[in-house]
C-alpha positions as CSV (number, residue, x, y, z in Angstrom):
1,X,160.6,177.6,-31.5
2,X,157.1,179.0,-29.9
3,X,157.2,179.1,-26.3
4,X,154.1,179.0,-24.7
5,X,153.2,179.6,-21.0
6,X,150.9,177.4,-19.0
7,X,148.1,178.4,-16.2
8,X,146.9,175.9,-14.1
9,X,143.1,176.2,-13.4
10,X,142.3,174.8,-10.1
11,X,139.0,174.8,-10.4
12,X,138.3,172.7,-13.8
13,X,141.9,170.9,-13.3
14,X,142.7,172.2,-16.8
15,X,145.7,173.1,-18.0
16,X,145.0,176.7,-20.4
17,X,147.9,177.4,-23.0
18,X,148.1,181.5,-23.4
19,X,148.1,182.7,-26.6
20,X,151.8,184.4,-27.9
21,X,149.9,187.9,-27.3
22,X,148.8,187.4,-24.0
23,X,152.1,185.6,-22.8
24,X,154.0,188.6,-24.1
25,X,151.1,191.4,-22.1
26,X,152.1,189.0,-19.3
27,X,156.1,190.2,-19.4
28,X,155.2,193.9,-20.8
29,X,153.2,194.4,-17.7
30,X,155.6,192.8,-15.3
31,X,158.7,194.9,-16.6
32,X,156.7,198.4,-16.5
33,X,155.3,197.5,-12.7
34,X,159.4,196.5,-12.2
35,X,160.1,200.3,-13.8
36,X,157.4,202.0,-10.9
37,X,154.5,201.9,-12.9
38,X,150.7,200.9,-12.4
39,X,149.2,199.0,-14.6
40,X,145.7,198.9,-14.9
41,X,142.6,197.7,-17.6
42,X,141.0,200.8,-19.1
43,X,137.7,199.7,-17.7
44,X,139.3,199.7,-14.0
45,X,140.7,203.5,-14.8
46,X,142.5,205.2,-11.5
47,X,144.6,207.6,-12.9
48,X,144.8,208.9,-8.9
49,X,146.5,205.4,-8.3
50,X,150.1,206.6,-8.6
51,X,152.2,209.1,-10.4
52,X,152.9,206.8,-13.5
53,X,149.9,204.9,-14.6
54,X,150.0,202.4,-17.6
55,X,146.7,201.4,-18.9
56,X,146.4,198.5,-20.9
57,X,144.3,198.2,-24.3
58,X,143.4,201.9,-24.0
59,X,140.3,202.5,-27.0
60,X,141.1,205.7,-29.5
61,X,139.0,207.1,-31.0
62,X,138.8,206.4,-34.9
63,X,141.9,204.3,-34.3
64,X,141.1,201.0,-32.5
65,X,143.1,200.6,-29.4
66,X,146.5,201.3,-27.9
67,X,148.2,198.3,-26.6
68,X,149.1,200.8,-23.8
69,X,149.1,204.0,-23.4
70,X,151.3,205.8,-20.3
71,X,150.2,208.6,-18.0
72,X,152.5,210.7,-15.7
73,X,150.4,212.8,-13.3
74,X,147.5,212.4,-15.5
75,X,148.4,213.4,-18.7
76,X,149.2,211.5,-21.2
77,X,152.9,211.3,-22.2
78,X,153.4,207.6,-24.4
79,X,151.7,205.0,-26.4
80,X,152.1,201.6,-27.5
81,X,150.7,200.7,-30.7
């Protein structure tokens, strides 16, 4: 069975249905802030933020884009593809 989460949009009083991707980004990105890290959009890069920074949907180059990809003190130390 697909599960799929709802938002509520004030504004338009619509009820938006996330896609499985985004629903599951949703839970990845709660679990690694749970675990100390901060998690942040590439385009909103602060690798200064905090000792353990998680960027999400990070571009490569020749190779599309990490789903994340993990910094400790700046450097680059894990990847989600």
């Amino acid at each position: 069975m697909l599960t799929i989460a709802l938002i509520y949009n004030t504004f338009e009083k619509d009820v938006i249905a996330l896609k499985p991707e985004e629903e599951a980004r949703k839970k990845i990105d709660a679990l690694l802030e749970k675990a100390g890290w901060q998690v942040q959009d590439h385009k909103d890069l602060n690798l200064g933020s905090g000792m353990g920074v998680a960027v999400r949907e990070f571009p490569l180059k020749g190779a599309g884009f990490a789903d994340y990809l993990l910094f400790v003190e700046r450097h680059a130390v894990g990847i989600s593809l």
